[in-house]
C-alpha positions, 0 to 999 in steps of 0.5 A: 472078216480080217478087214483087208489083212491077208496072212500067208503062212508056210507050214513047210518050213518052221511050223512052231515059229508060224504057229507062234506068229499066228498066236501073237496076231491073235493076242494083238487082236489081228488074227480073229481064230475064233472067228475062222469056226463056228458050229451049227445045229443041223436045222440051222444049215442055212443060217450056217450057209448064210454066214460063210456066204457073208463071211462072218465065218470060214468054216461052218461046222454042222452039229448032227447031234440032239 
């Protein structure tokens, strides 16, 4: 998903120049956020399983809603 990049941030130290390093990555199209979550409808849980197995997302989010 970040082909090989690994990023390493410490959020107990100087939390707005990480989060500001972290935006930057992702203006420079290194750092896919919007690839981090993706939300699923309930029925579609293995598909959502799937894709965090495959890697097309970190954290699949289930939709309980109708």
């Amino acid at each position: 998903m970040l082909d090989g990049v690994d990023f390493a941030v410490d959020f107990t130290g100087n939390v707005a120049a990480s989060i500001a390093f972290l935006v930057e990555e992702f203006r420079r199209g290194r750092f896919p956020i919007d690839k981090l979550e993706r939300w699923y409808k309930v029925k579609d849980f293995e598909k959502a399983f799937e894709d965090v197995h495959a890697g097309r997302v970190v954290k699949a989010v289930l939709d309980w809603t109708d």
